[in-house]
C-alpha positions as CSV (number, residue, x, y, z in Angstrom):
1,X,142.3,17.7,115.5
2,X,143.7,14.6,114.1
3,X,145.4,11.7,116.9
4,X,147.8,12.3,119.5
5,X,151.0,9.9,118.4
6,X,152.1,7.6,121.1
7,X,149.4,7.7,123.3
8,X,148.9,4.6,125.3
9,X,145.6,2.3,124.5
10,X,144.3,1.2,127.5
11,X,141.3,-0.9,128.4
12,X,138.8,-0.1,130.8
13,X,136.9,-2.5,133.3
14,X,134.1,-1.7,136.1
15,X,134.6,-2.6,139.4
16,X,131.8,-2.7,142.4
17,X,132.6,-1.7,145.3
18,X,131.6,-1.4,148.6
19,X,132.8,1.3,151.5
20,X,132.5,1.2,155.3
21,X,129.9,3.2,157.3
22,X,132.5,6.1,157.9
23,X,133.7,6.2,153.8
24,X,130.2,6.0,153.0
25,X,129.2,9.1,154.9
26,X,131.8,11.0,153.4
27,X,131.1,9.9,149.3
28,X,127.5,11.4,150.6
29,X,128.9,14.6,151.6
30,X,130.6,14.3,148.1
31,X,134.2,14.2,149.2
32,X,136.1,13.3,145.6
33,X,138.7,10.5,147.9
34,X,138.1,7.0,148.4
35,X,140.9,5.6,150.5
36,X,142.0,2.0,150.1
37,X,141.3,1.3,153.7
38,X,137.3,2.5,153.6
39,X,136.9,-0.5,151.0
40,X,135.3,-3.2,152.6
41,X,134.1,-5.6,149.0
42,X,135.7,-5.4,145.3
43,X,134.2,-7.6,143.2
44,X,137.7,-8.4,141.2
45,X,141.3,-6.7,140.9
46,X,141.4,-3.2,139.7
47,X,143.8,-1.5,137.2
48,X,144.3,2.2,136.7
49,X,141.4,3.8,135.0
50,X,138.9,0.9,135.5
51,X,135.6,2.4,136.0
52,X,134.8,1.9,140.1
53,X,131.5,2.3,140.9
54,X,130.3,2.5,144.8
55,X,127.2,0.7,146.1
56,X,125.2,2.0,149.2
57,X,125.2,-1.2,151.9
58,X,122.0,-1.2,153.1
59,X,119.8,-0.8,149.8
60,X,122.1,-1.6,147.3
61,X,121.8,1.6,145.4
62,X,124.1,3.6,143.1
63,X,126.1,6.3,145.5
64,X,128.7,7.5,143.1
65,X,131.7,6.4,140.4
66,X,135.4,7.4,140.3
67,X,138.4,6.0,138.5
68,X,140.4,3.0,140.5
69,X,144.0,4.0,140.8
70,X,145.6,0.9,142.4
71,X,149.5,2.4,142.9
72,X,147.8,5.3,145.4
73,X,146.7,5.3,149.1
74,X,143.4,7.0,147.8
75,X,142.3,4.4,146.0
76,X,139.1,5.7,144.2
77,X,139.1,9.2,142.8
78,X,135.4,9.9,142.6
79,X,133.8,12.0,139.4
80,X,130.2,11.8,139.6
81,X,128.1,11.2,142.5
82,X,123.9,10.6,143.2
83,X,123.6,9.9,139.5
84,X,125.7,7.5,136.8
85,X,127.0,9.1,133.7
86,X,129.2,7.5,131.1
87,X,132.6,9.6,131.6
88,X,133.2,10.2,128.0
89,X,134.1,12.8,125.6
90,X,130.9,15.1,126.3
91,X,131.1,14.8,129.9
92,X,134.9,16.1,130.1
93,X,133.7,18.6,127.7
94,X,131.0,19.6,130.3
95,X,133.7,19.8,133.4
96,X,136.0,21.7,130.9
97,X,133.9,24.4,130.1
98,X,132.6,24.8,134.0
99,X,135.7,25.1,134.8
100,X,137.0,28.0,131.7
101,X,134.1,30.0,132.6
102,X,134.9,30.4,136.2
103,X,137.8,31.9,135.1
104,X,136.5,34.3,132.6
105,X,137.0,37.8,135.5
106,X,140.8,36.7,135.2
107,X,141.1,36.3,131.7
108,X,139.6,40.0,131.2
109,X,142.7,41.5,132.7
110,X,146.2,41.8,131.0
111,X,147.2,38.0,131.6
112,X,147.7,34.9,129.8
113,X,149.0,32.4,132.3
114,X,146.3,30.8,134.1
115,X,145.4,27.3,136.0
116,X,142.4,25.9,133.4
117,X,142.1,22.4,135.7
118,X,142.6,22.5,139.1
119,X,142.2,18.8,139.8
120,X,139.3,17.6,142.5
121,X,138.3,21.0,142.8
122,X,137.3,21.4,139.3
123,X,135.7,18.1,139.3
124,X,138.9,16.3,137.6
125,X,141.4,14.6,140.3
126,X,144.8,14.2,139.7
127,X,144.5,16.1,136.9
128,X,146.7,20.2,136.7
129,X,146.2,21.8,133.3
130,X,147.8,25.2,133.3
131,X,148.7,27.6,130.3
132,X,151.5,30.0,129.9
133,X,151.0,32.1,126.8
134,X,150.1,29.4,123.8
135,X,152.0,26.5,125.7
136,X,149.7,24.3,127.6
137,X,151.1,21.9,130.5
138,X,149.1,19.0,131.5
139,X,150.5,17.2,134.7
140,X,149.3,13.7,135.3
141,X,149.7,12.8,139.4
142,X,148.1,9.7,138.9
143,X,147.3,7.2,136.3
144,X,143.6,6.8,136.0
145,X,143.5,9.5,132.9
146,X,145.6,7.7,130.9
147,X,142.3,5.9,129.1
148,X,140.9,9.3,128.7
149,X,144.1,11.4,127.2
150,X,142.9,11.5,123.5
151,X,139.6,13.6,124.7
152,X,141.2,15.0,127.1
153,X,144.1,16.6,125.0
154,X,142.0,17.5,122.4
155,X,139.4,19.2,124.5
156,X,142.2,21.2,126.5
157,X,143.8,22.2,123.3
158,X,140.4,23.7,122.2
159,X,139.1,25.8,125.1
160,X,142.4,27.0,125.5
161,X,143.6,27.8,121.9
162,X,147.2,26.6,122.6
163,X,149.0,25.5,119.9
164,X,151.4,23.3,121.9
165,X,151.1,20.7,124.6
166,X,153.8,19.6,127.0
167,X,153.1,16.7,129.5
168,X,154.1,16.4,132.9
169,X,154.1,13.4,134.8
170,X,154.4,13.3,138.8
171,X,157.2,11.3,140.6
172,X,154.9,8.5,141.2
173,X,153.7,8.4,137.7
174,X,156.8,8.3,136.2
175,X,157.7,5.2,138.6
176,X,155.0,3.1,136.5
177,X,157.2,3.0,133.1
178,X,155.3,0.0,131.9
179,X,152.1,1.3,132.0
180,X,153.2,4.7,130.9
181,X,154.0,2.8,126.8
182,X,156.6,5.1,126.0
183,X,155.4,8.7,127.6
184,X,157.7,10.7,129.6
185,X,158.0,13.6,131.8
186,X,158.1,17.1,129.5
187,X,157.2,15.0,126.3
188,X,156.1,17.7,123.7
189,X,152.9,15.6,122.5
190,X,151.5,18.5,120.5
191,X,152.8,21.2,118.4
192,X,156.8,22.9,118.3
193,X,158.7,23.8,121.5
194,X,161.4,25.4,120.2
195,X,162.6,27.2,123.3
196,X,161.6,25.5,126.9
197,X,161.4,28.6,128.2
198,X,157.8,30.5,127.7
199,X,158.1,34.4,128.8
200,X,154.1,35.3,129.7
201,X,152.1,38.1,131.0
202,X,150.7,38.4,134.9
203,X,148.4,41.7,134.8
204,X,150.6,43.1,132.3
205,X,154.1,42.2,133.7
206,X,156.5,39.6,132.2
207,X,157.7,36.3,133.2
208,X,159.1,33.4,132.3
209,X,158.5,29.2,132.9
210,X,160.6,26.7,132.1
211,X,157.6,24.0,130.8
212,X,159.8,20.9,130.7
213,X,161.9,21.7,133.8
214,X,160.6,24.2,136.3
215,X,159.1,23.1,139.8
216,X,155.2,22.1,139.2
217,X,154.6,22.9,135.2
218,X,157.1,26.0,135.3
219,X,155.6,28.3,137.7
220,X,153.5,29.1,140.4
221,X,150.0,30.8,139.6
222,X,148.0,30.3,142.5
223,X,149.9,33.9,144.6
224,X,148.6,36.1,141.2
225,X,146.5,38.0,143.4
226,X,148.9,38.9,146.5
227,X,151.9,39.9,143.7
228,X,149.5,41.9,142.4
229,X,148.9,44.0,145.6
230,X,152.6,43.7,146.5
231,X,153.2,45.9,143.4
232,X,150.5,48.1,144.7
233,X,152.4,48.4,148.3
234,X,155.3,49.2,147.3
235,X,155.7,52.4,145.5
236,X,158.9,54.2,147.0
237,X,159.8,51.5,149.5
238,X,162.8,49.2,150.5
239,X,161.2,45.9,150.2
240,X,162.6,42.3,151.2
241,X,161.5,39.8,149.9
242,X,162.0,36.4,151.8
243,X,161.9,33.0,149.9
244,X,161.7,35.1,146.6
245,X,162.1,31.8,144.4
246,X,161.8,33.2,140.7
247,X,161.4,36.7,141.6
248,X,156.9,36.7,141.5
249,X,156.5,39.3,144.8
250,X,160.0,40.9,143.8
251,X,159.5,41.5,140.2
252,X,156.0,43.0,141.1
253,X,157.4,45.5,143.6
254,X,160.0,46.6,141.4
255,X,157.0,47.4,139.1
256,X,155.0,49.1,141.3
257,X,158.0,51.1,141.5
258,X,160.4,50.2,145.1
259,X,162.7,52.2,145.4
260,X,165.5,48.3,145.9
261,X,164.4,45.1,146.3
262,X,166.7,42.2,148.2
263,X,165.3,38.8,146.9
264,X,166.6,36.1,149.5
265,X,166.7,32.6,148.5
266,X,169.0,29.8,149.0
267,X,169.0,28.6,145.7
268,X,171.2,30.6,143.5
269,X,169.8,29.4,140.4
270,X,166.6,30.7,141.8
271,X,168.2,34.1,142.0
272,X,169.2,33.7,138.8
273,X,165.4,33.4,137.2
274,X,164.3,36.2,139.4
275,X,166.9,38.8,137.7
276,X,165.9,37.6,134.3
277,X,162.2,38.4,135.1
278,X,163.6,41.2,136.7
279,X,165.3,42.3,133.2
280,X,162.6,41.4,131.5
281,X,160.4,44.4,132.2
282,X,163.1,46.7,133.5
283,X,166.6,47.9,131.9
284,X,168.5,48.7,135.2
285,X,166.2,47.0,138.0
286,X,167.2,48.2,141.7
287,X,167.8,44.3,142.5
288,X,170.0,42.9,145.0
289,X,170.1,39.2,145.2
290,X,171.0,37.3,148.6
291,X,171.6,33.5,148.3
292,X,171.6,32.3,151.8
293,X,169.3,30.1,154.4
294,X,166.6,32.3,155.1
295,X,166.8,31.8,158.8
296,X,170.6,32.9,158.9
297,X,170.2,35.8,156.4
298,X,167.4,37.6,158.6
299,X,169.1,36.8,161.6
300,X,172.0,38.4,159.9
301,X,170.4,41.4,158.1
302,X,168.5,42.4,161.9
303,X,172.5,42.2,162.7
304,X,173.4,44.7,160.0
305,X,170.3,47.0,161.2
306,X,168.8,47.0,158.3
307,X,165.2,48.0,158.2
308,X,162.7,47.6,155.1
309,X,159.2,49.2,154.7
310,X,157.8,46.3,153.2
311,X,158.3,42.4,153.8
312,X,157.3,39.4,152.1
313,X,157.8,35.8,153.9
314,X,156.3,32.9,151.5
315,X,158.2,29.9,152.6
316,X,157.6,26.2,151.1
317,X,155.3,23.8,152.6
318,X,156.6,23.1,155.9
319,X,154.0,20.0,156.6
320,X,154.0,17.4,153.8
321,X,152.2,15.2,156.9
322,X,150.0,15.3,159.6
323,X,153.1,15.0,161.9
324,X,155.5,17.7,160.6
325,X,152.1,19.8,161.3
326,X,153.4,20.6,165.2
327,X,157.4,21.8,163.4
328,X,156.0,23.9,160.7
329,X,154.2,25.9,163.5
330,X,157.4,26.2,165.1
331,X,158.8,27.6,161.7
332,X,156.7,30.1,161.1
333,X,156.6,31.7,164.2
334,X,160.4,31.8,164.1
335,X,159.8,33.1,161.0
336,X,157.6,36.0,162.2
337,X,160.0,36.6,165.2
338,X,162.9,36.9,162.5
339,X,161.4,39.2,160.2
340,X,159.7,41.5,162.8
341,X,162.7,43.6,164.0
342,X,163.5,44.0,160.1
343,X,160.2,45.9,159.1
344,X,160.5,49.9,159.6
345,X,157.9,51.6,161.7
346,X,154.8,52.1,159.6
347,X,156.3,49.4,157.6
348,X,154.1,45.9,155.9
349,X,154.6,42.5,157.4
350,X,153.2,39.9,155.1
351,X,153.1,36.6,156.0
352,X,152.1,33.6,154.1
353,X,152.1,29.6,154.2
354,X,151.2,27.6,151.2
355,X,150.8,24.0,153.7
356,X,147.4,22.4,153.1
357,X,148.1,21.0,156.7
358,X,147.9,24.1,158.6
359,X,144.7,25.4,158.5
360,X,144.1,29.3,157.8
361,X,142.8,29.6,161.1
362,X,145.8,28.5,163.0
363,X,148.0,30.2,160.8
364,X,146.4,33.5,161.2
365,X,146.1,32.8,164.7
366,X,149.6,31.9,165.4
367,X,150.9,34.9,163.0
368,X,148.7,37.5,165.5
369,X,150.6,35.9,168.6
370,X,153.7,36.6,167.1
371,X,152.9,40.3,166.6
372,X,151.4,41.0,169.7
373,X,153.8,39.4,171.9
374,X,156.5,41.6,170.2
375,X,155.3,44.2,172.1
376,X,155.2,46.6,168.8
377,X,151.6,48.2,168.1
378,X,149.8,47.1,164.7
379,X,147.2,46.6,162.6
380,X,145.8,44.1,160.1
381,X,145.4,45.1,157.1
382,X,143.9,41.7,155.1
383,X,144.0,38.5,154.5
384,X,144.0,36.4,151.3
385,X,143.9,32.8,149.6
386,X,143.7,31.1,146.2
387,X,143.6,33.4,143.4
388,X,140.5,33.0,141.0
389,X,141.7,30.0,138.9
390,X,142.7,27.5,141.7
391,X,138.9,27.5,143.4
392,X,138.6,25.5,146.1
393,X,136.1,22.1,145.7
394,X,137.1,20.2,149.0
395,X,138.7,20.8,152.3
396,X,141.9,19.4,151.7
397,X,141.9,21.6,148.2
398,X,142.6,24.6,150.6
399,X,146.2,25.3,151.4
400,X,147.2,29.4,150.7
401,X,146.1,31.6,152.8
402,X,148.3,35.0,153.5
403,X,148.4,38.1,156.2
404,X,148.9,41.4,156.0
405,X,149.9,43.6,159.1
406,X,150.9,47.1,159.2
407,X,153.1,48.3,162.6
């Protein structure tokens, strides 16, 4: 594969570095995040990408190497730990291929959207490298690859057998213009792109991401698995679905054969994408849209008396930090509260919270509560996290997690 055009050259330095007792401990337990406030020696200023390696205190000795990243609070993103390695061109390949074959019992199925890279927890922070059909999306949230992007494109490109690349680039990364030499947020740096919009298959039903504008790299992957068994719930029922965004849980109902599906989200545009998926597999889909604050619309619909057999609440993060944690609590148990009295007897409550804050436990915990002090008898059916391709490597790469309750 010949060069990439326009691809920054940037030099690369080694840094030593030394951590306190604490930040030590935790690059033992092999923890991928060095935070700027751990370091307690540099041997000289870092730039993005320099090579950082970390010395033990006491002896001296190698403990690990990451890439320096001095425009983030986690100042050190490690890669390689007990051992040195050269991080070149074979050892991406190595953390490349790891990571393909773990996904190999998803790729057997009818779908060609997947999550190849899922940062830290494939080995390769800051790093999302997701494919929709033969497009491949490589989002950058941090600077430190930008040494590495010839291999890196090229290697990606391979296992993958795209025949396009589209780059991303977080907020923060776009902030660094100088460093960035000319690359830009949904640059096509490989191939043709002739329509943004990539229509792919999930388990055999269609759907389509918008590569250079949609949320993330066009959609989100990591739910696969709990669409997939909304579609299986809900042959013959009324299902709502709450926070519906492009239509994933509705589109998947309709397919499993609902009898109607209301998708309730407050962005109309959202609504918009959801009836185009919705069209996309269906003529005459039994879709009714509601644009409207999710709060006021269930609070509304319970109103109306409507009743549904089948629910879906998956609202955004609610707890970007550690002190929104206590309010996003709050939120989904009003959540639960709200959509309780809309679910019919013998009717599914799923609930679901994608905020890497809120651990699983609590969730599920709090979610329980809410049932029970409702007064109306259940049972729970399941529970579920990240599908297949976004494997968790570290405790802060866990963030889905998702309940099912039958009343």
């Amino acid at each position: 594969m010949s060069s990439f055009p326009l691809l920054p050259h940037v030099s690369q330095d080694r840094l030593a570095i030394r951590l306190k007792p604490a930040a030590e401990r935790m690059v033992r337990k092999q923890h991928p995040w060095v935070f700027e406030a751990s370091i307690t020696k540099q041997n000289k200023e870092g730039k993005a990408g320099d090579i950082a390696i970390v010395f033990d205190q006491k002896k001296n000795k190698f403990l690990a190497l990451g890439l320096y990243d001095p425009f983030s609070p986690i100042r050190i993103k490690l890669l390689q730990y007990v051992q040195s390695a050269n991080i070149d061109r074979a050892w991406l390949e190595e953390k490349i291929e790891e990571a393909y074959s773990r996904r190999t019992p998803l790729l057997a199925t009818d779908t060609n959207s997947y999550r190849l890279i899922y940062g830290e927890n494939d080995g390769l922070p800051s790093l999302i490298a997701d494919v929709y059909d033969n497009v491949l999306v490589v989002k950058l949230y941090s600077l430190i690859w930008l040494p590495y992007l010839q291999d890196l494109f090229e290697l990606l490109l391979d296992r993958s057998k795209t025949s396009t690349l589209v780059l991303r680039l977080s907020r923060n990364v776009q902030k660094q213009e100088a460093a960035l030499q000319g690359l830009h947020d949904g640059q096509v740096i490989y191939g043709e792109l002739p329509n943004p919009e990539i229509i792919f298959r999930e388990h055999g039903i269609r759907f389509s991401a918008n590569v250079i504008a949609g949320h993330k790299t066009g959609y989100f992957l990591d739910h696969r698995h709990n669409r997939k068994r909304i579609g299986e719930l809900a042959t013959g029922k009324r299902v709502l679905d709450v926070f519906s965004y492009a239509g994933g849980f509705s589109v998947h109902a309709l397919m499993g054969g609902a009898s109607e599906v209301t998708s309730l989200d407050i962005s109309a545009q959202a609504l918009e994408m959801a009836r185009k998926n919705a069209l996309l597999n269906l003529e005459d889909p039994p879709l009714r849209t509601l644009a409207q604050d999710a709060f006021k619309a269930l609070e509304e619909l319970q109103h109306a008396g409507e009743k549904f057999e089948l629910v879906i609440v998956d609202p955004p993060s609610f707890a970007k930090k550690a002190s929104e944690i206590e309010g996003a609590l709050h939120s989904y148990g009003r959540l639960a509260k709200l959509a309780l009295p809309l679910v019919a007897k013998g009717g599914i409550l799923v609930l679901a919270s994608c905020s890497s804050r809120v651990n699983a436990e609590d969730f599920f915990a709090l979610m329980t509560q809410e049932l029970q002090a409702s007064g109306k008898p259940f049972t729970e059916m399941e529970r579920s996290f990240h599908d297949v391709d976004h494997p968790i490597g570290f405790p802060e790469g866990a963030y889905l997690k998702c309940i099912y309750f039958q009343l």
